[in-house]
Each structure stands twice: as C-alpha cells, then as structure tokens.
C-alpha positions in Angstrom: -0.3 17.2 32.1 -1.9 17.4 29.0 -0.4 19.6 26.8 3.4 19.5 25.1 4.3 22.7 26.8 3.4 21.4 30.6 5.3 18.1 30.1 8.5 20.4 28.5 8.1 22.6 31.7 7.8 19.0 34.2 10.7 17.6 32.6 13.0 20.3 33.0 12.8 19.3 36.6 13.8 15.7 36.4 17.4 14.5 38.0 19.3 12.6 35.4 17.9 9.2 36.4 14.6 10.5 35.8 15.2 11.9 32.3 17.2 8.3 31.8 13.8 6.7 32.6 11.9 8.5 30.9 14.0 7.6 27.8 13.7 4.0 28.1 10.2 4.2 28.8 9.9 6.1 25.6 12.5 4.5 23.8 10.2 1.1 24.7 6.7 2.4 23.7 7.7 3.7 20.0 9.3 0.2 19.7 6.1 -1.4 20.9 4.2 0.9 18.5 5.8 0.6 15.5 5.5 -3.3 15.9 1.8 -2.9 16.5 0.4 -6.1 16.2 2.8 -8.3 15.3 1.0 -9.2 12.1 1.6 -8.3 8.7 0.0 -9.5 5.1 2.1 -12.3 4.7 1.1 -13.7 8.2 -2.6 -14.2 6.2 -3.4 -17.4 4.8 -3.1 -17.3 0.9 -6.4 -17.2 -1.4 -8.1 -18.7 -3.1 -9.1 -16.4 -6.4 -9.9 -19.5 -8.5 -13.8 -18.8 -8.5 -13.3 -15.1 -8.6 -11.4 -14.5 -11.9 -12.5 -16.1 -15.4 -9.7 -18.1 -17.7 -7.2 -15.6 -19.2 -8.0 -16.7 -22.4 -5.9 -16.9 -25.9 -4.6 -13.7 -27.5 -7.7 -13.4 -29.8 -10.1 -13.3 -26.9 -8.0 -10.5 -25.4 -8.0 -8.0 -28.3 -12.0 -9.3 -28.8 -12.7 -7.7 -25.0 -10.4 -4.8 -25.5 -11.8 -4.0 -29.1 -15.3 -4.7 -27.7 -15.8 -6.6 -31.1 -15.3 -3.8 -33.0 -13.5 -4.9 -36.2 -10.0 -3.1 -37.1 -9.1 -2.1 -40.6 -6.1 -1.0 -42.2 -5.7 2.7 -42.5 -6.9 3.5 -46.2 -4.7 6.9 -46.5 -0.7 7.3 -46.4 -0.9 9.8 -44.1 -2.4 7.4 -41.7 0.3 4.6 -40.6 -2.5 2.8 -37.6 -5.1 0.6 -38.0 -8.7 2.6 -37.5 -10.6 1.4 -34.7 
C-alpha cells in the first residue's frame, strides 16, 4: 500500500478491533511526532555573547553611529519644523 486511495480501500475491510487498533497506533505516532525529540531551545545551555557584542554605549555614542557623524542643524525655514540631517 502505497497510496491514500489503497489504504482507504484496505481499511474499509477492517472489523472494529482492527480499525480500534489502527487508531491507537495512529493516535500514538502523531503523539510521538509532534514531541520529536524531546528538546527544545530552552533545553540549550545559555550563551555567552559577551565577546560578540561591543558596550552599548552612552546616548551620544548612539545618535554618533546612527548619524554616521553627520552634524544636525536646526531647520533654518518655518515651514520646516525637523532638524536637517
């Protein structure tokens, strides 16, 4: 049997302890399936990062990388209410 319609056309000839077994048996391997493994992300040990990311810095340091030391300046015009970067 390797098709859906042979095994529809097998099981229509199981007694009712058959299609009972065949229910557990199925019943048990989606259970056994859907725990997979056993192990999830928090069964992992935690990491280390410490080496991997850089200080976060003070607030002047973050707008310096964000404005790529570009200097902001007031908008000049009234009809311009942000700063020009």
């Amino acid at each position: 049997m390797s098709t859906l319609a042979e095994v529809e056309t097998v099981v229509r000839q199981f007694s009712t302890e058959e299609l009972a077994e065949l229910e557990r048996f199925v019943r048990n391997a989606r259970l056994t399936k859907a725990k997979g493994s056993g192990r999830s992300a928090l069964d992992l040990p935690p990491l280390d990062l410490g080496r991997m990311l850089k200080p976060l810095g003070t607030r002047e340091e973050w707008y310096d990388d964000m404005l790529g030391g570009r200097l902001c300046l007031p908008a000049r015009s009234a009809a311009r209410t942000s700063p020009r970067c």
